[in-house]
C-alpha positions, 0 to 999 in steps of 0.5 A: 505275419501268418495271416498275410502269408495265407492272403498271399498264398491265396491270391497265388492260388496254392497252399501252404500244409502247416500241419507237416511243418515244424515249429522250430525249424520254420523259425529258424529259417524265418530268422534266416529270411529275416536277416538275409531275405535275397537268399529265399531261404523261407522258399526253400524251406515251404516247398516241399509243404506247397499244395 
């Protein structure tokens, strides 16, 4: 799943700063995402991490 996400960060032209992100909290809100995908939440949470 890591991987497409990189593919489509690329694509888009950006980045994502993994080594600033934390381990459990990207997995909540993944299972945030997961269960409520409208809501954007793995949006809001990469966002301060966008390059």
């Amino acid at each position: 799943m890591l991987l497409e996400h990189a593919e489509l960060c690329y694509r888009a032209n950006m980045s994502v700063n993994w080594m600033l992100t934390h381990k459990q909290p990207y997995l909540d809100t993944l299972t945030n995402a997961i269960e409520v995908p409208h809501k954007a939440y793995l949006d809001a949470y990469l966002q301060p991490f966008i390059a």
